[in-house]
Phi, psi and omega in degrees: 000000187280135166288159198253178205299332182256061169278158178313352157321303193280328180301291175313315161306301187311269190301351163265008176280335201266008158263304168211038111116091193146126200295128174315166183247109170232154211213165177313344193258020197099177176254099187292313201294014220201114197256130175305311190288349189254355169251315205272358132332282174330351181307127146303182167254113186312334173278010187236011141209130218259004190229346166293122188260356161194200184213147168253121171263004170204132156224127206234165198177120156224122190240128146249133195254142192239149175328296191300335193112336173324153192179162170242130172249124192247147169215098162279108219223082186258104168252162223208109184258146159205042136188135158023276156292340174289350186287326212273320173319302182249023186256348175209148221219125160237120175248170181210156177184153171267133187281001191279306186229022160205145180277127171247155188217093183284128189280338240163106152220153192197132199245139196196152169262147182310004188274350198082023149312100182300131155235211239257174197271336201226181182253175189261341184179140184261076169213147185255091154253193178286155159310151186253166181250165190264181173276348209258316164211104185285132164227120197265128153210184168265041200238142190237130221230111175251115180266146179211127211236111200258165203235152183062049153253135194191143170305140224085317181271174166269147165236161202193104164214188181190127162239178160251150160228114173257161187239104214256308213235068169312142143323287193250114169313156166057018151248140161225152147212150165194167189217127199237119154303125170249004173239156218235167166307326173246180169277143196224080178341307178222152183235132164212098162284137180237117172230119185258100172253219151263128191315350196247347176257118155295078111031159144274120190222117164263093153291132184215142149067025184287153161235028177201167178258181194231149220250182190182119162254149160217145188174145182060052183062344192241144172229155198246142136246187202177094195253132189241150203192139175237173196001071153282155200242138206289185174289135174316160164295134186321150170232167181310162164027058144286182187225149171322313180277071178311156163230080150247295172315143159234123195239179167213136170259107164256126146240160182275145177323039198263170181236135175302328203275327161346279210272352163287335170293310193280341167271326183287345176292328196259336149278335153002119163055016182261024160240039196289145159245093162294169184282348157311290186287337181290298167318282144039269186274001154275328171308318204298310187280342183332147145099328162340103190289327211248192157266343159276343183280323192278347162252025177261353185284326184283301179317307176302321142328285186266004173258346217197349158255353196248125216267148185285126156178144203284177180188087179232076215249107175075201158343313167334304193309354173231352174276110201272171179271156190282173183276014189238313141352316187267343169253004138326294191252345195103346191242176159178166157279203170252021147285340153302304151330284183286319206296325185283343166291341182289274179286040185255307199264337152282359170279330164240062174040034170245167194278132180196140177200139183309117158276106173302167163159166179259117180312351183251353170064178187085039189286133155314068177309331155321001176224106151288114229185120182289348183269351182291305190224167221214015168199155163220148172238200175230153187232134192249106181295105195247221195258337222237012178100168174282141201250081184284149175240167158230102184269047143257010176243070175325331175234032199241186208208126163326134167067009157244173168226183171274129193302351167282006171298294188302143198043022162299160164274135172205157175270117167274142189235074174332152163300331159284333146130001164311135171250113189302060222266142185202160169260096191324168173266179188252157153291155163274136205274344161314316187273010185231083206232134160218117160273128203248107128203173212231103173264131208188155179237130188231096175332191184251357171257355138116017169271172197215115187222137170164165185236124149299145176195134175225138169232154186212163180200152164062182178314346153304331191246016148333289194274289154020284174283348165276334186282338144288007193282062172184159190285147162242134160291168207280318175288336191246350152296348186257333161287332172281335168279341155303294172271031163262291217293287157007290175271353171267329172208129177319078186108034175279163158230168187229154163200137169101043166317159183225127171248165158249180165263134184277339174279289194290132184290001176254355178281142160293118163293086196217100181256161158196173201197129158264166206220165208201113174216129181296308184235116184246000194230142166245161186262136191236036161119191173317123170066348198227179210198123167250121171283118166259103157269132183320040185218139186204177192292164183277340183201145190253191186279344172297299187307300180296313162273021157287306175311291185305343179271352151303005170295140285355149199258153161268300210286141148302186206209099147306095173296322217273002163279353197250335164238347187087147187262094177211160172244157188228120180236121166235158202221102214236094191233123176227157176244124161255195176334157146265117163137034197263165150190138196286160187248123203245139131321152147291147149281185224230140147228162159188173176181143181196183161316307156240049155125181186247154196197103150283108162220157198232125170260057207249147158249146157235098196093226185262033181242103172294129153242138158214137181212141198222150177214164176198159162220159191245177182243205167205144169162171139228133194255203197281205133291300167311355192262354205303341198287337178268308215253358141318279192306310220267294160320324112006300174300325184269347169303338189282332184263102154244110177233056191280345212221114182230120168280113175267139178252129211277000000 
C-alpha cells in the first residue's frame, strides 16, 4: 500500500507554494496543501516492520515568520500504532506553550483507521494547567501544559493531529530559532518543512547530513523554502563510544540574520544597574570575606557563599525568565536562580573591586555559535578576571570547587555580557586531563591462613572527585558510616568488613577529596591444590571481551568515535600491595601497555621480597574521530582486555 515516491504529497505542496509563494493556512478545518485520504493510504502492513511500535506516515512543520519575530508554527503528525507499546505511546498527547507571548490552538486530534474510517473524533478528556515545579529545584513559569487523553488507540488506527503555537509577544523583538528533525525515532514515510518569511528577511539556514535538496519560491513579497523528503529511515542502532555530533540525523536549523553583539545588548538592557550593593548586603560580604588572607580566599569564600547558602529557585514569570532580581531581593528571601545566583556574585566582586561579568550559555552545551540567538540559551554563570587568566564559575553548582566547573560546561560557546553591554563570544576552557585524577589504593598483610588485614584509600581531584563530593554533601549517622564501610570492604574482598572509616565533607570545597577505611577479611584465599592458594584481587579488565565484540559487531561503522568515551578524560592510578608469607611467591602475568589515540594504559605484576604489587595505570584522551577509525580502537581494546589479573596463583 506505500505509494511510490512522487506521491500526491510531494507533488501537492510544491506546486501551491510555487502559485503562491506562501505557506497554506491551515486551521481546524484542515490543511488545503495536503489531501488526508492520501496519506492515509500510505498505512503499512505491520509484519514488514516486526521491531517498530510505530510509524509516522506523515510528519509536517509549516512555520511562518514575520521580521519583528512574530509567528506561526503548525506542526502536524499522522502516525500508524503496530503494537501494544506504540498504543501506550500515542494514547496520550501533550502540549506546551508559553502564556506570556503565545497561543496554542489544537486544530485537530482524531483517531481512525486507514480506511479513514473515524473511531474517535475528538480526544476523551482535557485539561490544561501551569507546568508543576519540581521540589529539588523549583522553576516557577508561564508555560501551561494541555494533556489529552485519546480513546480507542490499539495497533492498527491512526493517530492524526495538528496544533499551532502562535507567538504574539517575542522575548527579543526580531529573533527566532527552530530546529526541524527530518529523521525521527521511527520510520518516516513522508517528511515537510515550510518556512514562509518575507522576501526582504534572509533567514540563517544550517543543513546537516541531507539527501535531497530544498526547494526556494519567491513571490508576492514572500519567499518559502520547502524541504519535502519520502521514506527517511529511523538512525541505525546506537553504537559503542559515539560521539554527539553524528553525521547521520538529517536536520535544518533556522535563526533570524541576527548578531551575538544583539543579543548581548538586549540582556545588558535588562540588567542594567541589577548590581547594586545595599547595606544589608554590604554587611553581608564582610562576615563572609572576614578572615580571608588573600584576594583569592575572598572570592573563593564568596563563591562559596553564593553557591551553597543560597537555594535554587526560578521564578521565571514574564520577563523574569530573563531578568535577574536585584541583588539585595536574593539576600532576602535566600533564593535565587542562576542568573540571580551569578548576577549577586557578579556584584560582590565589583564591589570589592576585581573584573566580573555575567556569561550566557546553554546547561545542555551544543550552542551553533553560527546562529545567534536568545533561545540557544538557557543559563548563566560567571566570570571573574584575576592575573593567572579568567576564572569561570557556575554558582548553581554547589558542589564544584572555585574555578572549576560542572563538566558539561568546559569547552562550550557562551557569551560574556560587558558592563558597556559589549558582547564578549568566548569558548569556556577545557580541563586538564592531567587535574582530573583518581587514586587507588589497597595496602595490606596476608597470613599464612589466608587472613587479609590492610586499608584502602581513594583520592580524587577535578571532575573525578565530583560524584564523590555530591555522595558526601550531607553528615552520616554512626549506622550509616558502619554500612558504608561494610560496603567498601565487601566489594573489595569477598566477606570482608570495614571499619575506622575516614570521610571528608563534600561541601566544603577546600577538602582533599579523600576517603579510607580498613578491611578485614578471615579467608582471602582458596585452595588450587598442593601447595598452592588462589588470591582473588579486587581488579578485572577496563573492558572484558563481550564490550569488544560488541564495537566489533558494529563494524562498518556509522557513528564518530568519542575518544573522551573511552577511558574518560581523566587519568588514573590503582595500586594493589600485599605482603605475603614468608617463603609464598606469586605465579605473575605479563603486563599489558598500549597508547594510542584513545589513551594510554600500563600495568605491572611484581614481587619484591614478600611484597605482591600490581599497579595499573591510565590516562584517557579527546577528540572525535571518523568512523574509518574504528579498527585502532578495536586493536587498543582488544589489548586492555587481555589484562584480567583478577586471579594470582601463590605457591606456599
Amino acid at each position: 500500500m506505500r505509494m511510490p515516491f512522487l506521491a500526491p504529497l510531494l507533488l501537492a505542496p510544491v506546486l501551491a507554494t510555487a502559485a503562491m509563494a506562501q505557506a497554506p493556512v491551515i486551521t481546524p478545518a484542515g490543511d488545503p496543501s495536503v489531501r488526508a485520504d492520501t496519506i492515509y493510504r500510505l498505512a503499512v502492513d505491520p509484519a514488514r516492520y516486526p521491531d517498530d511500535p510505530y510509524i509516522y506516515l506523515l510528519d509536517d512543520g509549516v512555520i511562518r515568520l514575520e521580521p519583528d519575530g512574530r509567528a506561526t508554527r503548525t506542526y502536524r503528525q499522522v502516525v500508524q500504532i503496530l503494537s501494544q507499546q506504540g498504543a501506550e505511546r500515542w494514547g496520550e498527547q501533550q502540549f506546551s506553550y508559553s502564556a506570556a507571548h503565545e497561543r496554542l490552538t489544537v486544530n485537530w486530534i482524531r483517531v481512525l483507521r486507514p480506511d479513514g474510517t473515524v473511531v474517535s473524533p475528538k480526544p476523551t478528556h482535557e485539561q490544561e494547567s501551569d507546568a508543576l515545579a519540581s521540589l529539588d529545584a523549583p522553576v516557577y513559569s508561564d508555560v501551561r501544559i494541555l494533556r489529552a487523553t485519546l480513546g480507542g488507540v490499539v495497533p492498527g488506527v491512526l493517530v492524526d493531529y495538528s496544533y499551532t503555537v502562535t507567538t504574539t509577544h517575542p522575548v527579543l523583538p526580531g529573533d527566532f530559532f527552530t530546529t526541524w528533525s527530518v529523521t525521527n525515532a521511527e520510520p518516516t514515510l513522508r517528511s515537510r518543512f515550510l518556512l514562509d518569511v518575507p522576501a526582504s528577511l534572509t533567514p540563517r539556514l544550517v543543513e546537516r547530513n541531507l539527501t535531497f535538496a530544498r526547494r526556494t519560491t519567491v513571490a508576492h513579497g514572500r519567499r518559502v523554502y520547502e524541504w519535502a523528503t519520502a521514506d527517511v529511515p529511523k538512525p541505525p542502532p546506537a553504537e559503542p563510544f559515539a560521539s554527539d555530533s553524528n553525521g547521520v540525523d538529517q536536520n535544518v536549523t533556522v535563526a533570524a540574520p541576527e548578531s551575538w553583539e544583539t543579543i548581548a545588548r538586549w540582556y545588558d538592557s535588562l540588567a542594567r544597574g541589577r548590581d547594586s550593593v545595599g547595606p544589608a548586603l554590604a554587611e553581608s560580604l564582610a562576615a563572609v570575606v572576614r578572615g580571608a588572607a588573600t584576594a583569592r580566599d575572598s572570592l573563593r569564600a564568596v563563591y562559596q557563599w553564593v553557591a551553597q547558602d543560597f537555594r535554587y529557585v526560578s521564578v521565571a514569570l514574564g520577563l523574569g525568565g530573563y531578568q535577574p532580581r536585584l541583588p539585595d531581593q536574593v539576600l532576602a528571601t535566600k533564593y535565587g536562580d542562576c542568573k540571580d545566583k551569578a548576577t549577586l556574585f557578579v556584584a560582590l566582586a565589583r564591589r570589592m573591586g576585581f573584573r566580573a561579568d555575567p556569561v550566557l550559555l546553554s546547561a545542555e552545551g551544543g550552542v551553533d555559535s553560527t546562529l545567534p540567538s536568545i533561545a540557544q540559551f538557557d543559563h548563566m554563570i560567571a566570570v571573574v578576571r584575576r592575573p593567572g587568566g579568567p576564572r569561570y564559575l557556575d554558582l548553581t553548582a554547589d558542589e564544584v570547587p572555585y574555578g572549576e566547573l560542572p563538566p558539561g560546561e568546559y569547552g562550550q560557546f557562551a557569551l560574556v555580557v560587558h558592563p558597556d553591554g559589549h558582547g564578549e563570544e568566548v569558548r569556556l576552557p577545557l580541563d586538564s586531563i592531567g587535574t582530573n585524577v583518581a587514586v587507588d589504593s589497597l595496602v595490606g598483610d596476608l597470613t599464612a591462613t589466608g587472613a587479609f588485614a590492610g586499608r584502602l584509600t581513594r583520592l580524587r581531584s577535578g571532575r573525578a572527585a565530583l560524584a564523590l563530593r555530591m555522595e558526601l554533601a550531607r553528615p552520616f549517622t554512626a549506622e550509616e558510616r558502619g554500612e558504608i564501610a561494610r560496603g567498601i570492604a565487601s566489594g573489595l574482598v569477598e566477606g570482608a568488613v570495614g571499619d575506622s572509616l575516614q570521610l571528608f565533607d563534600g561541601r566544603d570545597l577546600t577538602a582533599v577529596p579523600r576517603i579510607s577505611v580498613a578491611i578485614q577479611s578471615v579467608q582471602a584465599l582458596r585452595d588450587a591444590g598442593a601447595d598452592l592458594s588462589l588470591l582473588r584481587l579486587p581488579l578485572g579488565p577496563l573492558f572484558s571481551t563481550a564490550r569488544v565484540a560488541d564495537v566489533t559487531a558494529h563494524v562498518p561503522r556509522r557513528y564518530p568515535i568519542d575518544a573522551a568515551a573511552v577511558l574518560g578524560p581523566v587519568a588514573f592510578r590503582e595500586v594493589f600491595a600485599i605482603t605475603l608469607p614468608a617463603g609464598w611467591h606469586a605465579q605473575l602475568p605479563a603486563g599489558v601497555s598500549d597508547s594510542s589515540v584513545y589513551g594510554v594504559y600500563h600495568s605491572t605484576y611484581t614481587q619484591q621480597g614478600r611484597v605482591l604489587t600490581v599497579e595499573r595505570t591510565g590516562r584517557g584522551a579527546r577528540g572525535v574521530l571518523p568512523p574509518g577509525q574504528v579498527s585502532g580502537l578495536i586493536a587498543f581494546l582488544r589489548t586492555l582486555s587481555r589484562d584480567d589479573g583478577r586471579y594470582l596463583i601463590l605457591q606456599h
